[in-house]
Structures are given as C-alpha cells and as structure tokens.
C-alpha positions in Angstrom: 25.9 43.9 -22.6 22.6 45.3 -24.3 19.2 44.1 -24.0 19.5 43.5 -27.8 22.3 41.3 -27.4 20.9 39.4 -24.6 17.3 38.4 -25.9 19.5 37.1 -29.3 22.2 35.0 -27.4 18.6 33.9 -25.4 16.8 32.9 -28.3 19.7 31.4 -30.4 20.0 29.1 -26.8 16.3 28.3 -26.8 17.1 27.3 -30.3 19.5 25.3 -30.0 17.5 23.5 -27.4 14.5 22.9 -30.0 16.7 21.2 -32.5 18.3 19.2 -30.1 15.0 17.8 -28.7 13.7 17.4 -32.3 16.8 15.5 -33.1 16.3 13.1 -30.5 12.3 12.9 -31.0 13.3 11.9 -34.5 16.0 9.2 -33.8 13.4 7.8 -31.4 10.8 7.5 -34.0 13.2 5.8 -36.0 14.8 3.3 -34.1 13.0 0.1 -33.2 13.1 -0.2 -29.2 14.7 3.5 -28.5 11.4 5.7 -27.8 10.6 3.8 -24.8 14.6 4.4 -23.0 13.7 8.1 -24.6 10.9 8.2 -22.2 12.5 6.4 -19.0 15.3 9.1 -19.5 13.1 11.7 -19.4 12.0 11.0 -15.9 14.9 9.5 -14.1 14.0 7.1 -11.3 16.0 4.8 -8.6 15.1 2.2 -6.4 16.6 2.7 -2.3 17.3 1.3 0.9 14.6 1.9 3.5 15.3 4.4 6.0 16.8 2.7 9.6 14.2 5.8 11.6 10.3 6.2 11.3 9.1 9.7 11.2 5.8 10.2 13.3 3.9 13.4 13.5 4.8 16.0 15.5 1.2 15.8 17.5 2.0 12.0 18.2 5.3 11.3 19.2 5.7 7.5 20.1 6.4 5.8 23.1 6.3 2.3 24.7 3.1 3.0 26.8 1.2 3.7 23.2 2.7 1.5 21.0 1.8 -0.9 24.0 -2.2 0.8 24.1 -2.4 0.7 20.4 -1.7 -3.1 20.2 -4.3 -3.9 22.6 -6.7 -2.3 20.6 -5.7 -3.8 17.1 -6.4 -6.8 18.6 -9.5 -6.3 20.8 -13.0 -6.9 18.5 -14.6 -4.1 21.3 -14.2 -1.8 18.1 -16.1 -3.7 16.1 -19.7 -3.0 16.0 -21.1 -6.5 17.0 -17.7 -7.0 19.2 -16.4 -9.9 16.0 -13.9 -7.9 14.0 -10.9 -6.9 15.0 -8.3 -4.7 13.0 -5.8 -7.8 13.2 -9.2 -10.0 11.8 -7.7 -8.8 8.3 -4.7 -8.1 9.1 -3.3 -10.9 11.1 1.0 -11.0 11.3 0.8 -14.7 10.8 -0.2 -13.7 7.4 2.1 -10.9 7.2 -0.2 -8.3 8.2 -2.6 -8.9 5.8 -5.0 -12.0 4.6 -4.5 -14.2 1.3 -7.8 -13.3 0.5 -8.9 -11.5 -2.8 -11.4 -9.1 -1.1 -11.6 -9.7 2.9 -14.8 -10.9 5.0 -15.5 -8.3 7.5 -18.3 -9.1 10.1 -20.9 -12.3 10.5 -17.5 -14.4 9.8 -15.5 -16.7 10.7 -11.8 -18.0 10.3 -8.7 -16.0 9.5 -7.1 -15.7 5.9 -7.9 -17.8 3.5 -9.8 -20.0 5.8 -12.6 -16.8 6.5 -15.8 -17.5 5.7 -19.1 -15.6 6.0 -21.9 -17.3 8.6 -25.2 -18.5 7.1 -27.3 -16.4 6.9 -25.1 -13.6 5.8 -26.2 -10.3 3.9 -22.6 -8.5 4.6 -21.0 -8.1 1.2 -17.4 -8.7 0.1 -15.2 -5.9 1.2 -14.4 -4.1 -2.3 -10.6 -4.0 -2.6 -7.9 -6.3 -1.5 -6.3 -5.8 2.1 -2.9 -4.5 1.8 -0.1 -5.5 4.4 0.4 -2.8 7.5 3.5 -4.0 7.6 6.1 0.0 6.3 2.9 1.4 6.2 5.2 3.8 8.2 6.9 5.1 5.2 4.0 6.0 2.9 4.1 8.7 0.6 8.3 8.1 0.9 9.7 9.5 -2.1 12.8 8.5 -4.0 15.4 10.8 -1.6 13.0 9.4 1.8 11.4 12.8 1.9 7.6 12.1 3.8 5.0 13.5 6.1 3.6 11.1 8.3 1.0 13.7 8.4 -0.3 13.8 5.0 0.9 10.5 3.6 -1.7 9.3 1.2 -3.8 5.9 2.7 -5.8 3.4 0.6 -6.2 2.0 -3.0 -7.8 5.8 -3.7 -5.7 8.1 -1.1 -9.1 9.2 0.2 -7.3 9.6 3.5 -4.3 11.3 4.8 -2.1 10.0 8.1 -1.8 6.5 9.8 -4.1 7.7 12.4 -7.0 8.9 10.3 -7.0 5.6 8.5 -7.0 3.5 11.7 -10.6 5.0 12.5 -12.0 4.5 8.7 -12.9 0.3 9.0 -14.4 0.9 12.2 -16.9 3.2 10.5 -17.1 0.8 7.0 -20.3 -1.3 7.2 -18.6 -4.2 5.5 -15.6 -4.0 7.3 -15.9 -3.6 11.0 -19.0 -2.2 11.6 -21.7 -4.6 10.1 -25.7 -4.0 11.4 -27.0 -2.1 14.6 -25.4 0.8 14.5 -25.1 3.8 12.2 -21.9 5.4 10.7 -22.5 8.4 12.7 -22.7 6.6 15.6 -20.2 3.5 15.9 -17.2 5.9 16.9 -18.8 7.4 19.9 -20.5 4.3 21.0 -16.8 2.6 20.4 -15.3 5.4 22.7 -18.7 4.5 25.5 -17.2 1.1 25.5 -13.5 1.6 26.2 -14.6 4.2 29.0 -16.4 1.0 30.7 -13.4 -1.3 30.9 -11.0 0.4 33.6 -7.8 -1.2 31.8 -8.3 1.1 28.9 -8.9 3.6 31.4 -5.5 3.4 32.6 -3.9 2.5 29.5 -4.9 5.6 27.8 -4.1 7.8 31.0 -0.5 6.4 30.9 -0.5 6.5 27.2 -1.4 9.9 26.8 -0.7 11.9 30.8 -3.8 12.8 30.9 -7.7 11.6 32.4 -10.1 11.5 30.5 -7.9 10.4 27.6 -10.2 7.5 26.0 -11.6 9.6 23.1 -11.8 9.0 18.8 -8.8 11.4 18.3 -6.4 9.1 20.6 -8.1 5.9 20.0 -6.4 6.5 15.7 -3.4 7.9 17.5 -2.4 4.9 20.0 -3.7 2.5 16.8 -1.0 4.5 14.3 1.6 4.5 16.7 1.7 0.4 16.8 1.1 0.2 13.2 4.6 2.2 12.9 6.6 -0.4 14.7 5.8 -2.8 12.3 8.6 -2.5 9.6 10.9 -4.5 7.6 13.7 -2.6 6.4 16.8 -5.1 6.6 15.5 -7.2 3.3 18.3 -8.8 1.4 17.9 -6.1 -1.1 18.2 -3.3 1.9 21.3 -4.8 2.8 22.8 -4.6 -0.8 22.1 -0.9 -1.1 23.8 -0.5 1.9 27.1 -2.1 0.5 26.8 -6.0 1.4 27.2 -6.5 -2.5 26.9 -10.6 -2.3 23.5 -9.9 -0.5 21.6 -10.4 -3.5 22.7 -13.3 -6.1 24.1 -13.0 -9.8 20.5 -13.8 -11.5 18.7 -11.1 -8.5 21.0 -8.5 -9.7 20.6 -9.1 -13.2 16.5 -9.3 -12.5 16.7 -5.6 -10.7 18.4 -4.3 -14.1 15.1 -5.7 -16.1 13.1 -4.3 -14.0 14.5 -1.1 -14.2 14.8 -1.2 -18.1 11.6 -2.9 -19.2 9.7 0.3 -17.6 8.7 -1.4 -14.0 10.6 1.1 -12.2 8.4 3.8 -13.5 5.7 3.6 -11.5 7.8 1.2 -8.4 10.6 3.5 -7.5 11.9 5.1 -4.4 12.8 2.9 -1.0 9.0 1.6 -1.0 8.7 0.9 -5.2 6.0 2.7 -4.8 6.0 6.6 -6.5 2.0 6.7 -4.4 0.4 7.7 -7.5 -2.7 7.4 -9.0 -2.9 4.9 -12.2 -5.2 3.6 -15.1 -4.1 0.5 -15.9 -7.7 -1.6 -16.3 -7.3 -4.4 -14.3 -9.9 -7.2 -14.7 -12.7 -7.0 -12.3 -13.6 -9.4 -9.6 -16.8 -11.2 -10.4 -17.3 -11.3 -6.7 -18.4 -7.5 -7.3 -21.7 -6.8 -8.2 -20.9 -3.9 -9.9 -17.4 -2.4 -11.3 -15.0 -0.4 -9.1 -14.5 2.7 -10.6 -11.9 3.6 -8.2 -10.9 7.6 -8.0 -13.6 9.6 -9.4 -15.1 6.8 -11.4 -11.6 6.9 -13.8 -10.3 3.7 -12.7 -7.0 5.1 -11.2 -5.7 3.4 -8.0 -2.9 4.2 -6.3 0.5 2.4 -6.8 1.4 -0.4 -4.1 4.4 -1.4 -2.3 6.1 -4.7 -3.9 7.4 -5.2 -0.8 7.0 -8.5 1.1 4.7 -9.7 -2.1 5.7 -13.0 -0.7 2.4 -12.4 2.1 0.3 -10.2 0.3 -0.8 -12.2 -2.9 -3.6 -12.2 -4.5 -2.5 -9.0 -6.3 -4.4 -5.4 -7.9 -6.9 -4.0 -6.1 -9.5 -6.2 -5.9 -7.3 -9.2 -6.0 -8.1 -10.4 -8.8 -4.4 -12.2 -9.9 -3.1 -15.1 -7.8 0.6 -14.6 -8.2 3.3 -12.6 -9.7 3.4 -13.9 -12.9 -0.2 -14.0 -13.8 0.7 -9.9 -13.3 3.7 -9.4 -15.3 1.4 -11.6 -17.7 -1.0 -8.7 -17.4 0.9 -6.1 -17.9 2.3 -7.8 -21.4 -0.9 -7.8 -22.7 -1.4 -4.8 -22.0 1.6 -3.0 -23.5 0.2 -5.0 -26.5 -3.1 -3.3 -26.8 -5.0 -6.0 -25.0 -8.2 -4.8 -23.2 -8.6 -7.0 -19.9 -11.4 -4.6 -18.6 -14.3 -3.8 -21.0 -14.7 -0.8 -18.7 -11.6 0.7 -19.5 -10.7 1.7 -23.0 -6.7 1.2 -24.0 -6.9 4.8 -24.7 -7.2 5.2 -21.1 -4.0 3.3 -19.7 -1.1 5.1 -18.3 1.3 5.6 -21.1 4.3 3.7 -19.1 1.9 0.6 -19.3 2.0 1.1 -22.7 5.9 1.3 -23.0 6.4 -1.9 -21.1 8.1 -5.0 -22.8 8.0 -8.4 -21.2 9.4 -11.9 -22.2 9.1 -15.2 -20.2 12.6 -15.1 -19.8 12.6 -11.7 -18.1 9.2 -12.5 -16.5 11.2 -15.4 -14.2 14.1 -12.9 -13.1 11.9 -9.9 -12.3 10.5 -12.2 -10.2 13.6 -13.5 -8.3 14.5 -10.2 -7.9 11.3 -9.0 -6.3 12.0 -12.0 -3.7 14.7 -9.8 -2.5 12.6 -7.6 -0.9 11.1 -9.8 1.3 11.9 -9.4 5.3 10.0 -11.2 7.9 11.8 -9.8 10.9 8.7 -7.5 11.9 6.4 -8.1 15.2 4.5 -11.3 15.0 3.8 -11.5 18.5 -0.1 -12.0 19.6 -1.8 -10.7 22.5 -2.8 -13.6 24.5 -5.4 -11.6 26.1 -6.7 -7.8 25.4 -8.8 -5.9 28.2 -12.3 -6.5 26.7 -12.2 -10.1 27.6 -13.3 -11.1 24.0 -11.5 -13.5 21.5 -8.0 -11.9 20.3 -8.1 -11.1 16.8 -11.7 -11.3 16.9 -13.7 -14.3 15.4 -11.0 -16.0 14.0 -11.4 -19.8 15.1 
C-alpha cells in the first residue's frame, strides 16, 4: 500500500474519531443529567474485594519474632519524648485503631479517645489533621487491579511520606504528636534508640527479630513498627464476601446503595479494593476553629489525599481535620458543594475537583449510600493489648 494511501485512510480515521467525540460532547450538552455519566464513562472505575495476602517489602520480610517486637513498641511510651505517648495513645484497637477525636492530643495528656484531655498547664497544640485508622494501612496506594508497593505507598493526609516503616518514625519526631518539650527534632530518634539499648528485653527482642547484635537502631526500630501495623487487616467485610460470590452477603437496600454510589459520582475518587484511588484533592472542607490558622494542606492548594471508607464505623469524625461528626453531615457537604456552595472562604469553587462538581445527592440516596458503606465494616482485626511492654511504663501510654 502507498504512503499516500496510508496517511488518507489515517486521517479519514482520526476523522471519524473527532465527529464522533463531538457528537457525544453535543448530546451531553443537551441532555439534562447526561454530561455527568459522559464524564464517569470516560474514566471507568470499580470497587474490589481486598486481597487475602499483604505484600511487604523486599528489605523487610515479616515474621512472628517482629511482628511480636513491633507490638511491644507500639505500645511502649519509651518512644515518646517525656516517656507519655505511645503510638497506640492515638491509635488504640478499642477504638479501631484510631481515636473519635477530631484532631488528636499528643503529649501533657491524659485519657484515650474521646475522653483525652490536655493537663493544665498545657502549651502543646492540637495535632493538625484527624488520626486515620492503621487498621489495611497494609494495602495503601492499592489500585483498582491490587497492584502496590509497600515500598513507595503514599502515607498521610499530604503523601509527604513513602512506606509503612518511614511513617512509623515521623510522630516520634512531631512536637505535637509524640515528642512534646526537652528534646529537639534532630535529636529524639537517637536518644529514642539510647533508650531501647538500656532495657536488655529490647536487646534481645531486636537480636531475634532481626539475627543480628547490635540490631536496636532508627532503621529497624520503623521496620519492626511496620511489620505489626501490617497484621492489622480486615478484609472479610460483608461487602468482601459479596465480591467473592456470597451474593446474599449484602442485603437488597446495601446493593441498591453500592449502585448510587457508583452513579452519583462517589466512586470517582473511592474506587479500587480500598475506595480510595490515593490521590490528591480540592474539595474545601470547612476548617476546624480549633486551628489557629488554616491548613493549606499540599503546597498551600488545599489538596489532601483521598481516605479509605473503610471501617468508617470507628474512624468518625470525618475530612482531615475532623471537622464532620458523621456520614451524613458529609454527603451533606458534598451536595452543597456540587451546588456551588463555598464551605471554606479559603477555597474558591473555582478550585474544587471537577468530580465534586458533578456529584448529585438526594436524602433518599443520602440514607442508602450510607447502608451501603456499613458493608464495609470488619472488626475481626487484632484487639489484643499488651499487658505489659519492656520499659516498665503504662501500656498505651497515659491513657487512664
């Protein structure tokens, strides 16, 4: 065939193509309620099953003796830097993980959930953003086929960090969050690694954790703290089981709740095993008056990443900075803003995410999103509590 003949059956595709596109543009313009399936089409998504098997990296392959070492530590305050927070302080699996606070209460505290308070005197500010559960933290970054990297799966409301066991270290090192006064940023990791070499338990732990001496040091202290925070799953939720075949898993209303939430636009942004797609955001979420001064999140735009919608059952208050008390104040939200209703005088409508915009909600479909979202709530994951940890200080920290 000639060149000539080529590039013109080519172009008369490309054509083809524009019309076609242009057609459909137009019909969407014209018909009341069809631009916004035009745009869901456009970028199909699908809600999964969580996988049965948690990937870890290939530099920290789990095993009992860790897992065993890195729940010691979650719940030993020694990592603190006044010896009163421990990582379970905020994250306590009587509370699924995480704390039915808005923004947590890190040190000069006391109490767990929504029972923390600060101690007077207290000049420790609120943390800034809402706890999220541990609980499938395993699977961040999972896509909508469960492709991940445990190694670069993206961590906190701004994915400033990367892995499970980089993460673990970054409270310990947070002022308002672990480390509180007496000791600097710089510092707190070292002196944290001092005080596990003094307690010969953690000596051995780590020697039997890791097959080596000398093993107590910041690198292994995140990996033995990552590898217990990926045994804490939930996989098996009513909605899990459906996927898998057990069609009566879910009831009539559930099912016909996961069909809204798939056509009113949820799905674009809560997709994949984890309804999460662990992207970044604008959707101008109210601000928490506990703040002194706005949270710009990623690069002073506003974006946050999406969360997991699963087990919301233990992780209200919702957003990032907690600043809704339950599920329907946030599909409430999210109505008034596909309606062009500014919640955030920071953030200029011009500046939301245009699937906010497409979204439609009615009461009606507001209470069966909901009962659908229920589905994905498993409470089969470790709840079980030290009742000691090597240090010899309280479990969980200051707690009671």
């Amino acid at each position: 065939m000639s060149k000539m003949r080529i590039f013109m059956r080519v172009t008369k595709t490309i054509f083809l193509h524009i019309i076609l596109d242009l057609s459909i543009i137009s019909c969407a313009e014209n018909i009341k309620g069809e631009k916004k399936k035009l745009i869901k089409a456009s970028v199909p998504k699908k809600i999964t099953a969580l996988p049965k098997i948690v990937k870890a990296p290939l530099d920290n392959p789990a095993s009992v003796e860790k897992e065993i070492l890195g729940k010691l530590l979650f719940f030993d305050p020694i990592l603190s830097g006044n010896k009163d927070v421990a990582c379970a302080t905020c994250h306590h699996p009587k509370n699924g993980y995480t704390e039915f606070l808005d923004l947590s209460i890190g040190p000069n505290a006391m109490g767990v959930g929504s029972k923390r308070k600060f101690n007077v005197p207290n000049d420790i500010p609120f943390v800034k953003r809402n706890a999220q559960t541990i609980i499938n933290t395993a699977f961040n970054g999972i896509d909508e086929n469960n492709r991940y990297d445990a190694e670069t799966a993206a961590m906190f409301w701004d994915k400033r960090i990367e892995s499970l066991e980089k993460q673990a270290l970054e409270p310990i090192k947070a002022f308002e969050e672990m480390r509180g006064h007496g000791i600097t940023e710089i510092e707190i990791l070292q002196n944290v690694i001092d005080r596990l070499n003094d307690i010969p338990e953690y000596q051995k732990l780590f020697e039997l954790a890791f097959g080596e001496k000398d093993a107590i040091t910041v690198e292994n202290l995140g990996k033995a703290i990552a590898t217990f925070e990926r045994t804490l799953i939930s996989n098996n939720s009513r909605f899990d089981q459906y996927k898998r075949g057990k069609h009566d898993a879910i009831t009539i209303s559930e099912k016909e709740g996961m069909e809204l939430f798939k056509s009113v636009g949820c799905i674009n942004c809560h997709n994949g095993p984890m309804f999460s797609d662990y992207q970044l955001h604008v959707i101008g979420t109210p601000e928490n008056n506990r703040l002194p001064i706005p949270d710009a999140g990623v690069e002073d735009t506003f974006a946050f990443q999406t969360p997991s919608l699963r087990n919301r059952r233990f992780t209200a208050p919702y957003m990032h900075n907690g600043s809704f008390q339950n599920l329907r104040r946030v599909l409430e939200f999210y109505e008034d803003i596909s309606n062009g209703k500014i919640r955030n005088k920071n953030v200029s409508t011009k500046r939301y995410d245009p699937f906010v915009r497409e979204l439609e909600l009615s009461v009606k479909e507001m209470s069966l999103i909901i009962s659908f979202l229920n589905t994905l709530k498993d409470d089969s994951f470790d709840k079980e509590i030290p009742e000691s940890v090597p240090s010899g200080l309280q479990v969980g920290g200051d707690i009671q």
